[in-house]
ZAMARGU-4260 file (C-alpha; in steps of 0.2 Angstrom, whole numbers, plus 5000, padded with zeros to 4 digits):
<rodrens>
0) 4999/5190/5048 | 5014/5205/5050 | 5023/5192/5058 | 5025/5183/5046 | 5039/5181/5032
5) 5035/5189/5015 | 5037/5174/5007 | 5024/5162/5020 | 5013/5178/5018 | 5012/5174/4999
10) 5009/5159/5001 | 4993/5162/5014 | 4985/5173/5002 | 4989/5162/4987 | 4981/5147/4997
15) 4966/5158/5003 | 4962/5163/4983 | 4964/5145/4977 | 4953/5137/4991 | 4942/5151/4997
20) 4946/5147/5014 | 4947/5160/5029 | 4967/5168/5032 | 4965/5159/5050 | 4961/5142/5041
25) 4975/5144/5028 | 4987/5149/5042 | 4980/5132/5049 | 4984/5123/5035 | 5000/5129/5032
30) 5007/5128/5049 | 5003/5108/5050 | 5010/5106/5033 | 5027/5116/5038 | 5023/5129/5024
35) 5023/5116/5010 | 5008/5122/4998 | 5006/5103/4992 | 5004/5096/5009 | 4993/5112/5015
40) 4983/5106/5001 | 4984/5086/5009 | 4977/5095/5026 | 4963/5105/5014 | 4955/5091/5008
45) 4957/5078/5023 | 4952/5088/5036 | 4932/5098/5035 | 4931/5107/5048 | 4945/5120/5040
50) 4935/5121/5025 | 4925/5136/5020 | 4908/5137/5021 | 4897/5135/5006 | 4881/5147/4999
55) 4867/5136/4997 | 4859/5147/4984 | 4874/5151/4974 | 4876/5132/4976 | 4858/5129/4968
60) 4858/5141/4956 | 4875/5135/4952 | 4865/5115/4949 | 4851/5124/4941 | 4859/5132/4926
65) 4866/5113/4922 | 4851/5101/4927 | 4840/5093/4915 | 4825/5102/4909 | 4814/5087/4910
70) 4826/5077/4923 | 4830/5083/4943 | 4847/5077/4937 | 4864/5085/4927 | 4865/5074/4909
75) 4876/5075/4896 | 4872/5093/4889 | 4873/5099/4907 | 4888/5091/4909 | 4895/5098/4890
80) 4890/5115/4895 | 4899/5113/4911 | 4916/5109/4905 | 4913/5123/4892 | 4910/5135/4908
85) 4925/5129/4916 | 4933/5129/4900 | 4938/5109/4899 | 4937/5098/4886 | 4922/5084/4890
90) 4935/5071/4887 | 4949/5078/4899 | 4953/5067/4912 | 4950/5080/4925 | 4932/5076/4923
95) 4935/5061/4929 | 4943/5069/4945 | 4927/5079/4947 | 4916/5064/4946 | 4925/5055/4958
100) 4925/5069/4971 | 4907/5070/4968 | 4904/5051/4971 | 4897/5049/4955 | 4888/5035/4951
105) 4886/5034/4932 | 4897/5042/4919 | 4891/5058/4909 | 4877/5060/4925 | 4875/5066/4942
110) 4860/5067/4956 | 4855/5082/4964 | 4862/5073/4979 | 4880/5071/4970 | 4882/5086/4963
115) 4877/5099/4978 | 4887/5087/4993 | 4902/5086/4980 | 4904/5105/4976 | 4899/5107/4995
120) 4914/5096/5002 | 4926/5105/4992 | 4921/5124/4995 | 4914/5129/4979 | 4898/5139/4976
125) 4904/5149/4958 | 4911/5145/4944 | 4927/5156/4947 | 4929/5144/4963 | 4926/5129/4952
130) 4939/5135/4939 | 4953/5140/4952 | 4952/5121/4959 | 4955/5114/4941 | 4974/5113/4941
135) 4971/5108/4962 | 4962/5092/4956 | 4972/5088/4942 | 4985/5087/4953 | 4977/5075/4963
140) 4982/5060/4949 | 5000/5063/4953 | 4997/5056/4971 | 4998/5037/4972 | 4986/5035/4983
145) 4973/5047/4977 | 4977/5038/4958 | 4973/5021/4965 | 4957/5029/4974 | 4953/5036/4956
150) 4959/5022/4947 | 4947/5012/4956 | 4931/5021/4955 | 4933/5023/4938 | 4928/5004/4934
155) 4910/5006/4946 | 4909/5024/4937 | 4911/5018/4917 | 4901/5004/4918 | 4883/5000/4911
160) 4869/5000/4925 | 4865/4983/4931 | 4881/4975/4924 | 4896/4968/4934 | 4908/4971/4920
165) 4917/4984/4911 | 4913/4984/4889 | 4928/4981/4882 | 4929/4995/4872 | 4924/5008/4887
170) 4938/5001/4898 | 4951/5002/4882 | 4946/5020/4883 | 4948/5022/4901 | 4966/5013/4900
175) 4971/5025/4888 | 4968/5039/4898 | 4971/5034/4914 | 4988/5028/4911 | 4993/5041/4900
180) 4993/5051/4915 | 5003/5038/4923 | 5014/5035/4906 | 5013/5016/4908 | 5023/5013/4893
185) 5013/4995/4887 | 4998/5003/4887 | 4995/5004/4870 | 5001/4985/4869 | 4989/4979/4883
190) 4974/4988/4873 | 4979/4980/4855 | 4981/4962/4866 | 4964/4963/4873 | 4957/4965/4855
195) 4964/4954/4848 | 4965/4940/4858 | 4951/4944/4871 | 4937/4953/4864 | 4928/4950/4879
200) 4920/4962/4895 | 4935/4965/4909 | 4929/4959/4925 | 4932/4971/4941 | 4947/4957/4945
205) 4956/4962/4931 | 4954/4979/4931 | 4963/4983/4950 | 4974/4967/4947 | 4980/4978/4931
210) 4984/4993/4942 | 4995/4982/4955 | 5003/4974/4938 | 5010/4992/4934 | 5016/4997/4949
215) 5025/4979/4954 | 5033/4976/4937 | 5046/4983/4926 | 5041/4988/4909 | 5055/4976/4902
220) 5047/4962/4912 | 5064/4959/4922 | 5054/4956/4938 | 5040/4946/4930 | 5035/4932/4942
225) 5028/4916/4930 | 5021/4909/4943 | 5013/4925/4952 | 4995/4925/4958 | 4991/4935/4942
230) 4975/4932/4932 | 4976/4923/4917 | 4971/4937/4908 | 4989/4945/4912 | 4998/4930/4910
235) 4994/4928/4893 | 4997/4945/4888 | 5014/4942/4895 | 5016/4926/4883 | 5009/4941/4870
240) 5023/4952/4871 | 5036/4940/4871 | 5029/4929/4856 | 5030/4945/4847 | 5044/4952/4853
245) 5038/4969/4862 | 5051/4966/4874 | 5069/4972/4872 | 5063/4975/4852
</rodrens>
């Protein structure tokens, strides 16, 4: 690494404390991403083989101290003492990025299974490496791609066992803070709609036809297409904000 520039050797040994990876497999990642950090990060988490290897007792004790007493599984006071280690409120939305990366089935749980494969696939055995990857996966939610992946798991994640739809009142919550990450403005408008005009579970449909409505059109509705394969559910929120004059008020 003496060959290296002081500012690229930085940046190894910065990468190699955030990811607990080797100085060869930093160096690795670095290189392929043309020493841009963010995209030595993309290589990180797309590509296993460089990742470090994990302690399997550290990574049991780790799941021990949070599992159910009764239960082979983490429940919501594992879950509350977890983010307390980690020093994240419950209702942070980093959370959510941490269930996802453990394939979570069910909100505020996780499986033996889910919780020892996620923390395996992304190199942490302690605590300190769980706190240093905070900001790491945070971060995630500015990536389109990765905020569509996240987006989307969140409907299977929130809902009820057994039930195809999302509560209404679960999902408002998960709008609110989904896309205040993603500063939809209407949000708040799209929640109040639903209540009072819908009142109703959102279907899987609605929920990703949502997502594409944010991205494809303008706040102002400029590029609103009437007769858009949209579902009804969007179409008449539309007809909401114009009959009450959200639009250009």
């Amino acid at each position: 690494m003496n060959k290296l520039s002081r500012g690229n050797r930085d940046k190894v040994q910065q990468f190699m404390a955030i990811t607990g990876i080797s100085e060869k497999a930093a160096l690795q990642a670095l290189k392929a991403s043309d020493w841009h950090p963010e995209g030595a990060f993309e290589v990180f988490y797309n590509h296993p083989q460089i990742k470090t290897f994990t302690d399997t007792k550290r990574l049991e004790d780790l799941y021990n101290r949070y599992k159910d007493p009764y239960v082979d599984m983490v429940l919501v006071d594992g879950i509350t003492l977890l983010c307390n280690d980690l020093q994240v409120d419950p209702q942070d939305i980093v959370m959510l990025v941490v269930s996802w990366h453990m394939k979570a089935a069910t909100m505020c749980e996780f499986s033996k299974q889910e919780f020892l494969g996620g923390l395996q696939a992304l190199g942490i055995d302690s605590l300190e490496k769980f706190r240093e990857r905070i900001p790491l996966m945070r971060s995630e939610l500015k990536d389109e791609q990765k905020f569509r992946e996240i987006y989307n798991f969140a409907f299977g994640w929130a809902k009820e066992k057994g039930q195809k739809s999302l509560a209404l009142d679960t999902a408002i919550g998960m709008w609110q803070l989904l896309f205040a990450e993603k500063q939809w403005p209407l949000v708040d408008h799209w929640c109040q709609f639903l209540q009072a005009r819908h009142n109703k579970a959102i279907s899987r449909d609605t929920w990703s036809q949502l997502l594409e409505f944010t991205k494809i059109v303008d706040p102002t509705l400029s590029n609103y297409d009437a007769e858009g394969a949209w579902p009804y559910l969007i179409d008449e929120f539309v007809d909401y904000l114009n009959e009450n004059q959200v639009i250009g008020a």
